[in-house]
N, C-alpha and C positions, 0 to 999 in steps of 0.2 A: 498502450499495450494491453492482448486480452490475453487471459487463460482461462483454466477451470477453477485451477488453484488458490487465494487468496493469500495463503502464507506465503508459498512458492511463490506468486506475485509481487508481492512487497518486497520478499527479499531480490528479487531480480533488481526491480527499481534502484533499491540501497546501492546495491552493483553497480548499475550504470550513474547512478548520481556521483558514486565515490570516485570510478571512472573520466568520467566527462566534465564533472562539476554542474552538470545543467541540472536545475530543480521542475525544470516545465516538464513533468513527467505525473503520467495516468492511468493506472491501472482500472482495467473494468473487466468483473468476473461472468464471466455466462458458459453454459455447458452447449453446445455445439447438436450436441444429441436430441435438445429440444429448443423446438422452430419459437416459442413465445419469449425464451430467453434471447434468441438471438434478434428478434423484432427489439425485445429491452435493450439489448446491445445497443442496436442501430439507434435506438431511440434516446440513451443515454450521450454518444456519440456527438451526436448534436445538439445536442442541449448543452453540451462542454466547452464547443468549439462552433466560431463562425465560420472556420475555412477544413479543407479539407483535399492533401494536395496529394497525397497519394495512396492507395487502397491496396495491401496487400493480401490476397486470402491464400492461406496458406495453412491447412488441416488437414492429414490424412493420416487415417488407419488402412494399416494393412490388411495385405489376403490373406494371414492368419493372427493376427496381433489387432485386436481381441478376441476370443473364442477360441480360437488353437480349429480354425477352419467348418467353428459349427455357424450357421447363417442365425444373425443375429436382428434384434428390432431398437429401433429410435425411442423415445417415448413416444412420440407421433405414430406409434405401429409402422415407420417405414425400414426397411431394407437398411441397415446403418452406416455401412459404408455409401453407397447412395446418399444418404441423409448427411452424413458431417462431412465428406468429400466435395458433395459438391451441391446440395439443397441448400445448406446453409448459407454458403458464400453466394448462393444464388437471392435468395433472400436479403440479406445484408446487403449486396451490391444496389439493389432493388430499392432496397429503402434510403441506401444513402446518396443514391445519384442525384437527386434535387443539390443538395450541399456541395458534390462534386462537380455537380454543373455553376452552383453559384462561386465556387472557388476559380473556375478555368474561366469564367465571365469576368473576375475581378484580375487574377493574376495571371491571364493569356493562355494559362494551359493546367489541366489535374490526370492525372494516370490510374490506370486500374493494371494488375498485374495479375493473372490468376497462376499461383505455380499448378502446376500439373503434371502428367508425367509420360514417358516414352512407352509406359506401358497401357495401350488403349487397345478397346476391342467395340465394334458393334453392339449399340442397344437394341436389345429386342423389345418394339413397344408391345409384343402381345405378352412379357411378360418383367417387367421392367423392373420387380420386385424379387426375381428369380425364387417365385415360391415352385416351381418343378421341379427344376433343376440346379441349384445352388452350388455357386461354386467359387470360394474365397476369389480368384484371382480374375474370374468374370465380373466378381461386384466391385472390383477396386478398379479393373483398367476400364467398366465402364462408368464408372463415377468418374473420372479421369478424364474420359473422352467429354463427357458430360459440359467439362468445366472449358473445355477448347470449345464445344459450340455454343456454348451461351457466350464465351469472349468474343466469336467469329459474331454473334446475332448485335451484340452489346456496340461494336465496331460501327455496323452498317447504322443503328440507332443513333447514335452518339455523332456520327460523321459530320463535321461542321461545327461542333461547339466547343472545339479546344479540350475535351477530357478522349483520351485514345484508352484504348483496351487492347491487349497481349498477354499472351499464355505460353508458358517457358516447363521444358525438362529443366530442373535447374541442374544435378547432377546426375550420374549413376551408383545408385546402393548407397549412399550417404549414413556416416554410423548413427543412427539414429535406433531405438528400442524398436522398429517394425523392420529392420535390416541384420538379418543373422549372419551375412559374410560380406561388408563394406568394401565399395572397390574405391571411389572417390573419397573427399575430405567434404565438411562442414563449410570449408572456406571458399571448396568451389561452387557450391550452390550459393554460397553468399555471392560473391563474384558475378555470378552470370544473373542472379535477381535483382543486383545492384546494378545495373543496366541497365535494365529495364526501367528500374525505378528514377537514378539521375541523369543520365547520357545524355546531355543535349540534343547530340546528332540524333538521337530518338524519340525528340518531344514530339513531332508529327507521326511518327508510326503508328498504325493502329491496324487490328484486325490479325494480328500474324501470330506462328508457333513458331517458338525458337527451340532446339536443343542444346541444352547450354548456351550457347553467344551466337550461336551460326543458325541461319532461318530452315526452317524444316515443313517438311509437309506431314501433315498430320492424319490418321486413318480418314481413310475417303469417306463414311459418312458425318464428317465436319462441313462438309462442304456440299453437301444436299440440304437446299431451302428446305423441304419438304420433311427431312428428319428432325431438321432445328424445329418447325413446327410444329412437330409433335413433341419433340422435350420442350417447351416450350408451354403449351398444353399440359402435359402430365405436371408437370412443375407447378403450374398454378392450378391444376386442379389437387396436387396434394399440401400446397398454402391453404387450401381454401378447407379441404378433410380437417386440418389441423386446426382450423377456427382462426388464421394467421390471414390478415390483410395488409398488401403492399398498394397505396393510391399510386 
């Protein structure tokens, strides 16, 4: 399990130990905010564990929760929602694919899941860090969109080696601290990730958006080669700003 927290960490742990009884539990602390923490993530990661059967990336700040709508930075100087929406899990995903490919080699199949969400808008590459024109709800549904084409790119790569990648709405307004008027529960975003993650009938899916359980089509520049390669581009040229190498 990862968070920011360290206290709040452990005590989750105690929770699910006293819950389940299972003691095979791991907390690893990294801030999301900055790309060299998250490279330690990934790097801790593997050094703890030989296999690696499911990949859930699942982080996101809202269009006003933090700043109350003023456009904010990473420690990397990026765009912050950008950055911990969906750089980071890009990154991560990056560096632990070796592992998830050696897992789906030895036990026939590993999953990547990116939640993401129903609220996506067009990137604009000429300005991808929205320093003109900033606008909370433009940096979150394009960090959003972000994490559907790099699952769409991750799909066509991965094809053939038993690890699938999919990206899911898991609910709508979920009460979470970036949601002021909750229309869904907790349980149903749990529900419709848990699907993703065990369902048999879904070990061979790969490449799709689901909203909640049901397959969905997602904003049309997910499905332009030509814009994947540019997020795709910007992405590792803002790895490489940040002095952050994925082999």
């Amino acid at each position: 399990m990862h968070g920011r927290d360290a206290a709040r960490g452990e005590r989750t742990l105690a929770d699910i130990r006293e819950q389940t009884g299972n003691e095979r539990l791991l907390f690893l602390r990294a801030d999301l905010a900055e790309l060299a923490q998250v490279k330690r993530l990934a790097d801790e990661i593997v050094a703890a564990s030989a296999e690696l059967d499911v990949l859930v990336s699942n982080a996101g700040i809202g269009t006003s929760v933090p700043g109350g709508g003023a456009r904010l930075q990473s420690t990397d100087g990026i765009e912050l929602r950008f950055a911990v929406n969906y750089l980071a899990g890009y990154l991560l995903t990056r560096a632990l694919l070796p592992l998830l490919r050696a897992t789906a080699n030895a036990a026939g199949s590993a999953r990547i899941v990116q939640v993401s969400s129903a609220g996506q808008m067009p990137i604009d590459f000429d300005d991808v860090m929205l320093r003109r024109n900033y606008s909370g709800v433009q940096a979150y549904c394009q960090s959003k969109l972000a994490q559907i084409m790099f699952t769409f790119d991750l799909a066509q790569a991965l094809d053939g080696t038993g690890v699938s990648a999919n990206a899911l709405h898991p609910a709508t307004y979920m009460p979470t601290k970036i949601v002021p008027t909750p229309v869904s529960s907790i349980a149903d975003g749990v529900r419709a990730t848990r699907r993703l993650i065990a369902e048999p009938e879904l070990e061979a899916v790969s490449g799709r958006y689901f909203n909640t359980t049901r397959e969905a089509r997602a904003d049309e520049q997910a499905y332009d080669p030509r814009a994947r390669a540019r997020l795709r581009e910007c992405s590792d040229q803002l790895l490489a700003s940040a002095g952050v190498a994925v082999s």
